[in-house]
TIDODREN-233345 format. One record per residue (C-alpha): residue number from 1; x, y, z; residue in one letter. Coordinates in steps of 0.05 Angstrom, whole numbers. Layout:
n_xx_yy_zz_res
NUM_X_Y_Z_a
...
This chain:
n_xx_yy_zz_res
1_1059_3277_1832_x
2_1079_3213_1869_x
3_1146_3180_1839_x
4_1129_3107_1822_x
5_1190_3061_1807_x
6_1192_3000_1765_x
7_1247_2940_1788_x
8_1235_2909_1721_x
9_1278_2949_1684_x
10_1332_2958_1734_x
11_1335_2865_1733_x
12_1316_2847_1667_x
13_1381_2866_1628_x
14_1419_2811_1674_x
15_1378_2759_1671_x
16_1355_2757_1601_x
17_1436_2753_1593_x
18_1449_2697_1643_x
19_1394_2660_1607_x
20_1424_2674_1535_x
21_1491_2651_1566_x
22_1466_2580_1597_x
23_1422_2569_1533_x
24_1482_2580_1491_x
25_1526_2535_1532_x
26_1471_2480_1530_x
27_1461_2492_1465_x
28_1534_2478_1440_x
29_1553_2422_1487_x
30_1483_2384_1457_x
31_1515_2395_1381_x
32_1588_2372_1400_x
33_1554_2315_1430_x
34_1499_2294_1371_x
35_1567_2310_1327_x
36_1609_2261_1368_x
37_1551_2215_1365_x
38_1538_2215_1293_x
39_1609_2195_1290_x
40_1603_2138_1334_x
41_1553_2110_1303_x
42_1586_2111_1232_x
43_1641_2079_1251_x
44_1603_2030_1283_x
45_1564_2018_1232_x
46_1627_2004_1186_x
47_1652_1964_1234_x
48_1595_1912_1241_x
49_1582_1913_1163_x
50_1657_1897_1158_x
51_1660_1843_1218_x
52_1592_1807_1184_x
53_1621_1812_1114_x
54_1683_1777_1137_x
55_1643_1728_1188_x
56_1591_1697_1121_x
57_1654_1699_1077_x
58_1696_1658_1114_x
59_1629_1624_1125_x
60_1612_1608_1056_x
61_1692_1597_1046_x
62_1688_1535_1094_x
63_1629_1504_1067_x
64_1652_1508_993_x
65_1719_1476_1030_x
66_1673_1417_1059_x
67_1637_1410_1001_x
68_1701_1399_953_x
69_1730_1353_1007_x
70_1674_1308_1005_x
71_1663_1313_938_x
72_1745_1291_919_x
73_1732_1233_965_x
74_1671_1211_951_x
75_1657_1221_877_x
76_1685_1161_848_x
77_1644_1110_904_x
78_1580_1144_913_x
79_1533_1172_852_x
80_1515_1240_847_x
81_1446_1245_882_x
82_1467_1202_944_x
83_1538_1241_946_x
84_1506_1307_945_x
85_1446_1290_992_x
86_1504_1262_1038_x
87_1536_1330_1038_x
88_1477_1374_1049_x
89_1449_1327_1115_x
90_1523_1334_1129_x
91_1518_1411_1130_x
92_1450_1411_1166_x
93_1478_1371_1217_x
94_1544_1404_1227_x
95_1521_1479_1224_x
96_1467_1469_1267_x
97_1491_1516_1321_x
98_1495_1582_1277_x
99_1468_1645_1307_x
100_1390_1648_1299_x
101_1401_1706_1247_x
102_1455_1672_1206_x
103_1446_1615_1153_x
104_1473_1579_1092_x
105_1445_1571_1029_x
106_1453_1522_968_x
107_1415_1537_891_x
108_1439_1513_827_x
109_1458_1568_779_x
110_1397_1555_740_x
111_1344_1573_805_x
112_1332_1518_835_x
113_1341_1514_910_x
114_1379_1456_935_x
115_1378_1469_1009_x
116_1345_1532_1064_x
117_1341_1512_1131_x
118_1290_1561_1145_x
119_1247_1551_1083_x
120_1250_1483_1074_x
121_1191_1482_1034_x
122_1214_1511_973_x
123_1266_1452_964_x
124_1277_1447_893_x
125_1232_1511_865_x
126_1261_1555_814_x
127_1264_1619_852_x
128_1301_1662_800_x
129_1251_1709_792_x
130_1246_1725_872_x
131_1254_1804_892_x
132_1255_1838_951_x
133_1205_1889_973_x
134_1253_1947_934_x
135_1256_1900_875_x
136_1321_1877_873_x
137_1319_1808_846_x
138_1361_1769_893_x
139_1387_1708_865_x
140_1412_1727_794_x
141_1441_1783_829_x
142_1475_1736_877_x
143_1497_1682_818_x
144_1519_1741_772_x
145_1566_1766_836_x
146_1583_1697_846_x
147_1597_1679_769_x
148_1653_1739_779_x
149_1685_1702_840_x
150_1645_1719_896_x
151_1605_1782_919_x
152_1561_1799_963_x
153_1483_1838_959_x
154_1447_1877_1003_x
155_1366_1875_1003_x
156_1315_1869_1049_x
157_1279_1795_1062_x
158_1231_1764_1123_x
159_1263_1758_1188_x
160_1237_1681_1206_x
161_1245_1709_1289_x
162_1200_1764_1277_x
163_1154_1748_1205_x
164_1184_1814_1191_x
165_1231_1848_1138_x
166_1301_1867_1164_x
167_1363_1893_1127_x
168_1402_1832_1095_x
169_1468_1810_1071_x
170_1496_1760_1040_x
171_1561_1727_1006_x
172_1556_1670_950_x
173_1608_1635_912_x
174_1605_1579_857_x
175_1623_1511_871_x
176_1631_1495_795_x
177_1634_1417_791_x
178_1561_1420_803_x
179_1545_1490_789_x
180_1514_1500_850_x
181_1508_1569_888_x
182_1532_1573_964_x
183_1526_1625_999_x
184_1514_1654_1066_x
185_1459_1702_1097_x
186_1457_1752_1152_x
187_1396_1788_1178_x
188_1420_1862_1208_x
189_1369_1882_1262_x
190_1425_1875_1309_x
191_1460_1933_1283_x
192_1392_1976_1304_x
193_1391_1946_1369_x
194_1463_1972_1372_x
195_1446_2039_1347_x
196_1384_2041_1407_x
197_1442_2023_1460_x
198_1475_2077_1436_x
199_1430_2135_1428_x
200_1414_2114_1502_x
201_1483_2127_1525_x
202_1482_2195_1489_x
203_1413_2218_1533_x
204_1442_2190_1592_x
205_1510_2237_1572_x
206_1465_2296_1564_x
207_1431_2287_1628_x
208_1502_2291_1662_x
209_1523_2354_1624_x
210_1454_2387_1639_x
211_1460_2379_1707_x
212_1535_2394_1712_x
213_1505_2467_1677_x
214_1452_2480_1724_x
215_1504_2467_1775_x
216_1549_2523_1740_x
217_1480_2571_1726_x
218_1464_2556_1796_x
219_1540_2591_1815_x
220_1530_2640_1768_x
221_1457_2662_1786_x
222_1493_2667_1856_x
223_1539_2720_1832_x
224_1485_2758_1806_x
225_1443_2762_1862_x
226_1493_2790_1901_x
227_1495_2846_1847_x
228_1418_2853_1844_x
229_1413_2851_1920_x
230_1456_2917_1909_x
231_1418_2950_1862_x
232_1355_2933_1897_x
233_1386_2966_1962_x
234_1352_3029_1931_x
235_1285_3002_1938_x
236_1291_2967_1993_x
237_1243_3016_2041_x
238_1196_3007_1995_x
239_1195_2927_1990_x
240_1200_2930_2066_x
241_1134_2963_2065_x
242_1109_2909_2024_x
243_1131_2852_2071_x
244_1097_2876_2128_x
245_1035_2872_2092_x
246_1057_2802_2070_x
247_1062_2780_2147_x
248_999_2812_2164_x
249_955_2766_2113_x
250_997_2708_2124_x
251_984_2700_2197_x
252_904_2731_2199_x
253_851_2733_2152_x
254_866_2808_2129_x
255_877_2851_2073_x
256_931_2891_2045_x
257_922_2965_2031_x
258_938_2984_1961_x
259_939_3064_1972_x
260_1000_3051_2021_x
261_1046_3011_1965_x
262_1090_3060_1920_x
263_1120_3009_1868_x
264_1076_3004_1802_x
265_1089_2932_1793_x
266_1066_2906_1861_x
267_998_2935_1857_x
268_961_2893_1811_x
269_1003_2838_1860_x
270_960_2867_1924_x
271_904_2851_1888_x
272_916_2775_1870_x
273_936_2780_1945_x
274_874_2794_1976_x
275_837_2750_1931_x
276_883_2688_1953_x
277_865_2707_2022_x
278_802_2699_2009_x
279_798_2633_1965_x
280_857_2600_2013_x
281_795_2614_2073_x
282_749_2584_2017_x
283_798_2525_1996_x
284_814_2507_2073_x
285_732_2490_2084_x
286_730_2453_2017_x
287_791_2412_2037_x
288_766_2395_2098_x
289_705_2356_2061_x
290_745_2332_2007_x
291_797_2296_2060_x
292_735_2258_2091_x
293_713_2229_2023_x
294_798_2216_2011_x
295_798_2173_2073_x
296_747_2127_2057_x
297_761_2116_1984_x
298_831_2101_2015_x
299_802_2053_2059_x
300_766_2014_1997_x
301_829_2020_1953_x
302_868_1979_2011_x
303_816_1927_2011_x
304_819_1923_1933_x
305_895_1917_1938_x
306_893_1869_1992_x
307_854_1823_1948_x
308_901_1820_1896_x
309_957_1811_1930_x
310_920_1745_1956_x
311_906_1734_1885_x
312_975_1740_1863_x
313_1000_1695_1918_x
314_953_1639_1899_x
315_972_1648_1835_x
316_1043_1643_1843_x
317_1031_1573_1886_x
318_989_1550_1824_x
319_1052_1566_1779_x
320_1094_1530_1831_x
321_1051_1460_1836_x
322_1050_1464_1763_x
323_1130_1461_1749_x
324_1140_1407_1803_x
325_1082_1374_1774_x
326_1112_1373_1706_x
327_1181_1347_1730_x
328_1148_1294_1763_x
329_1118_1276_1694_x
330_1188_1274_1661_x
331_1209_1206_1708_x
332_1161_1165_1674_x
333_1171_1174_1597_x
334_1245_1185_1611_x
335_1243_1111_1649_x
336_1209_1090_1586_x
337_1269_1115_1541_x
338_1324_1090_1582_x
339_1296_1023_1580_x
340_1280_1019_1503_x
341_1350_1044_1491_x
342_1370_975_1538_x
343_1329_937_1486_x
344_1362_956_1429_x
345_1429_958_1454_x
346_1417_873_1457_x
347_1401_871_1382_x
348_1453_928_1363_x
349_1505_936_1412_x
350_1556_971_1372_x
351_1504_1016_1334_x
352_1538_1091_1351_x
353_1469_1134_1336_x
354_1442_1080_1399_x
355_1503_1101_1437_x
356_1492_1180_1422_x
357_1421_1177_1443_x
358_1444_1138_1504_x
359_1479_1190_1524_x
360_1440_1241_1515_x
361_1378_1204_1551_x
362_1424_1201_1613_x
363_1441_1278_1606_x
364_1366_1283_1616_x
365_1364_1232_1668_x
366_1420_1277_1714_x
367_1389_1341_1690_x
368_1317_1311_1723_x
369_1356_1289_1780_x
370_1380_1366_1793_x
371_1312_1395_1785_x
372_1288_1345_1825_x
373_1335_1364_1883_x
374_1331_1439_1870_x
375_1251_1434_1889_x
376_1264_1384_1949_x
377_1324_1401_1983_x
378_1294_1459_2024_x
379_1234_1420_2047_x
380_1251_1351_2061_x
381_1304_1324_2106_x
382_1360_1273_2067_x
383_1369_1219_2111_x
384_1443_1208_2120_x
385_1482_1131_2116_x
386_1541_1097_2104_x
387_1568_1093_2038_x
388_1632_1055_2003_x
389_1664_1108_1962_x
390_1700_1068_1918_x
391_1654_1022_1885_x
392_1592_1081_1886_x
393_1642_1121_1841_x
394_1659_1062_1793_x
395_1581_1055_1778_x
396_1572_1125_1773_x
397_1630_1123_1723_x
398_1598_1064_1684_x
399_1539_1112_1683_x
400_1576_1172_1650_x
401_1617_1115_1608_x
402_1567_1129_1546_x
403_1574_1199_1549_x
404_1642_1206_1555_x
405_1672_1163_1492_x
406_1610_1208_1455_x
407_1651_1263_1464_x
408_1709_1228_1442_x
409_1739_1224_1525_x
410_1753_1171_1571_x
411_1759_1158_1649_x
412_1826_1140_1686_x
413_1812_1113_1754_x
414_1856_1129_1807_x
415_1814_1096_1869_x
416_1838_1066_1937_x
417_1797_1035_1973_x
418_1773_1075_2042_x
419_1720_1071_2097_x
420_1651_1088_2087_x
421_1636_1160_2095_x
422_1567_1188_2130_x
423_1522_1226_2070_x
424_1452_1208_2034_x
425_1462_1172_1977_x
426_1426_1216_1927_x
427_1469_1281_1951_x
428_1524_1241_1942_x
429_1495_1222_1876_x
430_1482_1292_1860_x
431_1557_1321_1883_x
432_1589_1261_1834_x
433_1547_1270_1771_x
434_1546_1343_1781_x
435_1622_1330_1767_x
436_1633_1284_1717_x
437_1573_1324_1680_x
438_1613_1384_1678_x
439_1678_1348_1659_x
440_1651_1320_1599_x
441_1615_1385_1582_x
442_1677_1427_1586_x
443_1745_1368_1571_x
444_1783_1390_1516_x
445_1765_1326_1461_x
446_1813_1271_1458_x
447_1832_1279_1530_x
448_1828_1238_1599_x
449_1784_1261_1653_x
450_1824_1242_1718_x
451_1785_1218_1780_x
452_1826_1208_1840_x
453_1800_1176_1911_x
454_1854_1183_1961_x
455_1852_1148_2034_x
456_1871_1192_2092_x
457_1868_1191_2169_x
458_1804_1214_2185_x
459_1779_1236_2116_x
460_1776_1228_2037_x
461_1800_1262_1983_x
462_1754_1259_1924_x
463_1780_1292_1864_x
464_1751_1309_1787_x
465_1810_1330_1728_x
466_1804_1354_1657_x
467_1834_1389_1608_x
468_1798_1456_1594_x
469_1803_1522_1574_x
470_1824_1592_1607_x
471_1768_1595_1662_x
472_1756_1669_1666_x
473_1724_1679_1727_x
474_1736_1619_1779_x
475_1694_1656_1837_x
476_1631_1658_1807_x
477_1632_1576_1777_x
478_1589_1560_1839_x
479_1542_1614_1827_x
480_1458_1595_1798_x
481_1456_1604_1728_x
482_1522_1617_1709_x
483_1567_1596_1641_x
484_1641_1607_1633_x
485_1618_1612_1562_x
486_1555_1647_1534_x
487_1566_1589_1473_x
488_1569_1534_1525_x
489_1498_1487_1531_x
490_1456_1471_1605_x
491_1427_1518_1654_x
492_1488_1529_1700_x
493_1457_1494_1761_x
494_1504_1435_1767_x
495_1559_1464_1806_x
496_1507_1504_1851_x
497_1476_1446_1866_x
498_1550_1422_1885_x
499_1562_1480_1936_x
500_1487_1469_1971_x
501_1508_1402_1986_x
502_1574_1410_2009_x
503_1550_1473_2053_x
504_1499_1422_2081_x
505_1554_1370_2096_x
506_1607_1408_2113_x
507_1649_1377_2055_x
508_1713_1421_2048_x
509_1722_1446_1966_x
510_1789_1463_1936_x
511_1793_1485_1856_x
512_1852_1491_1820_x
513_1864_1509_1747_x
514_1944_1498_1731_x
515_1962_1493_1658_x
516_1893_1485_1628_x
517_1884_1421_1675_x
518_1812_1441_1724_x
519_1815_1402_1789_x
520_1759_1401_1838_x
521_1767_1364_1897_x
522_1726_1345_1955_x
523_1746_1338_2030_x
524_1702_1284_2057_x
525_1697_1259_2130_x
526_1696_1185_2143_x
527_1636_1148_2178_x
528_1644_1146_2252_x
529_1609_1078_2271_x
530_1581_1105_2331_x
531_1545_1156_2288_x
532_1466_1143_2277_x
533_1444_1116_2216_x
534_1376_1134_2226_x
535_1392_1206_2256_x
C-alpha cells in the first residue's frame, strides 16, 4: 500500500505556538495599557474636579467681597432696593466675560431668586422646591451647605449650550446682612470631552504597539520558516511534483492529474484546482462584458460629477457676493450711528456711556474699513499720492482719541515735521489704525501709547509704543487670524492687513519688545517729486 504523508502535523505544533505567543504579548501590553489608562484618567478627573472647585470658590469668594464692599459704602446713602439692584447690574456687567459654562447665582435664603443670567425669567420665584432629574433638591441643599460656611453640591441640571443635562457643580456662601445666597455654577461636559481626547490617545498608542508586534511576529515567523523549510526538506520531491502541475494550469487551460500526487492533503486541493481553471476561463469572458458596461457608467458618472462641481463653484461665488454684499450694507447704518453719536455729543458732551459707545462705533468703523480692504485689495489697483505725515497722523490720533481715554490710556506725540511720502491714502489709513487699534487693544491700563515720527535723509521713521505683556510668539503676530491671547477680543486681521500693505509698498518693519514696552516701527520712503501722481 502506497505511503501517504500529511504536512499538517509535522507544522501545526509551531505555529499554533507562535500564535499563542503574539496573542499573549498583545494581550498583556493592551491590559498594562487600559491599566495605565484608567489611571490617567482618575487623576485627571481629580484634578479638574479640584481646579473647578477652587476656580467657583474663589469665584463666589470675590463676589461676596464686591458685594460687602459696596454694601459698607453704600448702605447709609442709598436704600436697600436701589443699593442692591446697583450691585447686581454691577455684577452683570462686570462678569460678563465668564466662560459660557460658568455662572453666578444670587437667592435669598427663603427661595427666592434674586439674580440667573441664564434664566432670567424666574427673577424673584421661590424655587426651593426645585430637584434635579436624581432628585436632589438643589437649593436647600445649597443654603443648608452654605448656612455651615460654605459647601459645595453635585447634581445634574440643563446645559443652556446644548438644552441638555450635564454633570454640575457648584459653591454657595451666605452673605448674611441680607441673607442672600451666592454662589457659583459649573457645568462638567468638558471633563468628557477630556476623557474622549484621551481614550483617543490610548487607540492611537495601541495602534503603535500592534504594529511594533507584527513587526517582532513578522521576525519571529522568519525564524520559523527557516525551521519548517527544514523539516519540509523531507517532502520536498513530493511538493516539487505538485508545482509542476501548478505551472502547467497556470500558463494553458489544462488539468492536473490527481493519480500522480502522493500527499493526502493536496488532493482535495487538485480538485478546487481544476475547477478554478475552469471558472477563471468562465470569469475572463464574463469580465470582458462586464468592463464594457463599467466604461460607460464611468463615462455618465464623470458627467454627473462634472455638474456638480459647476454647481459647487457657483455656489461658492453666490456665498462670495453675499458677504461683500453684506459689508457693503454695514457703511450705511454705521454712517447713521456715528453721526447720531455727533448729535448728542452737542447736548451732552461730557456724558461717558456717549463716549463708550463712541468708541466702540469707531472700533466698528476700522473693523469695516479692514474687511473692506481684505475683499478689495487683490482686485483693484490703490492709486498712490502724496501725503503729509505729520498732520494725517494727528487726525488719525484725534480719531482713536475716544477710544483710548475709554480704556483709561492716552497719546504722547513725538512728531517732526517731514516731506510727503508716495502711498494711497486709505493703505496708509489702514497701516496707522491697524496700529493704534492694536495698541489700545493690548496697553497695559493707565499707560502712554508712544507715537514717534522721525525725519531722515531719504526716508521716515514711523513708530507705535505700549506697554504690554510677555508676547509669546513675536513671528507669528503678522499671521491671519492669530491672538497672542485665546482671552483677547477681534479676529486677528489687523496686523495682517499691516504686512500686505507694507509688502505692497515696500515699507521696511522692525518690532521690538524690551521690558514689556512693544515697538513697531515703519521705514517709509519719502515722495520723489518727479514721481507720478497719477501712475
Amino acid at each position: 500500500m502506497k505511503h501517504i504523508l500529511s504536512i499538517n502535523n509535522i507544522n501545526i505544533i509551531g505555529i499554533i505556538t507562535l500564535l499563542l505567543l503574539a496573542l499573549l504579548f498583545t494581550a498583556l501590553v493592551v491590559y498594562e495599557e487600559y491599566k495605565d489608562f484608567n489611571t490617567e484618567v482618575t487623576q485627571l478627573k481629580i484634578h479638574y474636579l479640584k481646579k473647578k472647585k477652587e476656580e467657583i470658590k474663589n469665584q463666589t469668594k470675590r463676589v461676596i467681597k464686591f458685594i460687602t464692599y459696596e454694601y459698607k459704602n453704600y448702605r447709609d446713602t442709598l436704600d436697600k432696593e436701589k443699593l442692591q439692584q446697583h450691585i447686581i447690574d454691577a455684577i452683570n456687567q462686570l462678569y460678563t466675560d465668564l466662560p459660557a459654562n460658568r455662572y453666578i447665582f444670587i437667592y435669598t435664603i427663603d427661595g427666592y431668586n434674586v439674580f440667573d443670567p441664564n434664566r432670567p425669567e424666574i427673577k424673584g420665584k421661590n424655587m426651593l422646591k426645585i430637584t434635579d432629574p436624581t432628585g436632589i433638591p438643589i437649593l436647600k441643599e445649597l443654603i443648608q451647605k452654605a448656612k455651615n460656611g460654605g459647601g459645595y453640591l453635585y447634581y445634574q441640571w440643563e446645559e443652556p449650550s446644548t438644552k441638555q443635562f450635564s454633570p454640575k457643580i457648584s459653591y454657595a456662601e451666605i452673605f448674611k446682612p441680607w441673607n442672600w445666597l451666592v454662589g457659583t455654577g459649573v457645568y462638567m461636559g468638558e471633563l468628557e470631552n477630556m476623557v474622549l481626547e484621551k481614550e483617543e490617545e490610548m487607540k492611537n498608542r495601541l495602534i503603535k504597539y500592534v504594529m511594533e508586534i507584527l513587526t517582532l511576529s513578522a521576525i519571529l515567523f522568519g525564524f520559523a520558516f527557516a525551521g519548517i523549510k527544514l523539516i519540509n526538506k523531507i517532502i520536498q520531491d513530493e511538493i516539487k511534483t505538485f508545482s509542476e502541475f501548478f505551472n502547467a494550469a497556470a500558463t494553458r487551460y489544462n488539468v492536473i492529474n490527481k493519480h500522480r500526487i502522493k500527499i493526502k492533503e493536496f488532493i482535495p486541493l487538485a480538485s478546487y484546482v481544476n475547477h478554478m481553471v475552469e471558472t477563471i476561463h468562465q470569469r475572463n469572458r464574463e469580465l470582458i462584458q462586464l468592463n464594457l458596461s463599467l466604461e460607460e457608467k464611468v463615462r455618465k458618472k464623470t458627467a454627473k460629477l462634472q455638474q456638480q462641481k459647476e454647481y459647487s463653484e457657483q455656489l461658492v461665488k453666490a456665498q462670495d457676493a453675499f458677504i461683500k454684499t453684506s459689508i457693503h450694507e454695514i457703511n450705511t447704518p454705521l454712517a447713521i450711528i456715528m453721526a447720531q453719536i455727533d448729535l448728542l455729543k452737542m447736548y451732552e458732551k461730557d456724558n461717558r456711556y456717549i463716549q463708550k459707545i463712541e468708541a466702540a462705533a469707531k472700533m466698528i468703523h476700522n473693523l469695516y474699513g479692514d474687511l473692506s480692504y481684505l475683499l478689495r485689495y487683490h482686485r483693484i489697483e490703490y492709486e498712490k499720492e502724496p501725503i503729509d505725515p505729520e498732520p494725517f497722523i494727528r487726525q488719525r490720533i484725534d480719531f482713536f482719541n475716544e477710544i483710548a481715554q475709554s480704556n483709561r490710556l492716552s497719546f504722547k506725540l513725538i512728531l517732526q515735521k517731514s516731506e510727503k511720502v508716495w502711498l494711497n491714502i486709505e493703505e496708509f489709513t489702514r497701516l496707522v489704525d491697524n496700529n493704534l487699534s492694536n495698541a489700545i487693544k493690548y496697553a497695559l491700563p493707565g499707560s502712554e501709547i508712544v507715537v514717534r515720527l522721525c525725519n531722515e535723509k531719504d526716508e521716515i521713521r514711523l513708530s507705535f509704543s505700549n506697554k504690554a505683556k510677555e508676547i509669546t510668539n513675536i513671528e507669528k503676530l503678522f499671521e491671519p487670524f492669530y491672538q497672542d491671547s485665546e482671552h483677547e477680543n477681534g479676529f486677528g486681521l489687523g496686523l495682517y492687513i499691516v504686512k500686505r500693505i507694507c509688502e505692497r509698498n515696500m515699507i521696511g518693519v522692525t518690532l521690538q519688545h524690551n521690558e514689556n514696552v512693544v515697538t513697531f516701527t515703519y521705514i517709509i520712503s519719502k515722495w520723489k517729486s518727479n514721481e507720478n501722481p497719477t501712475a
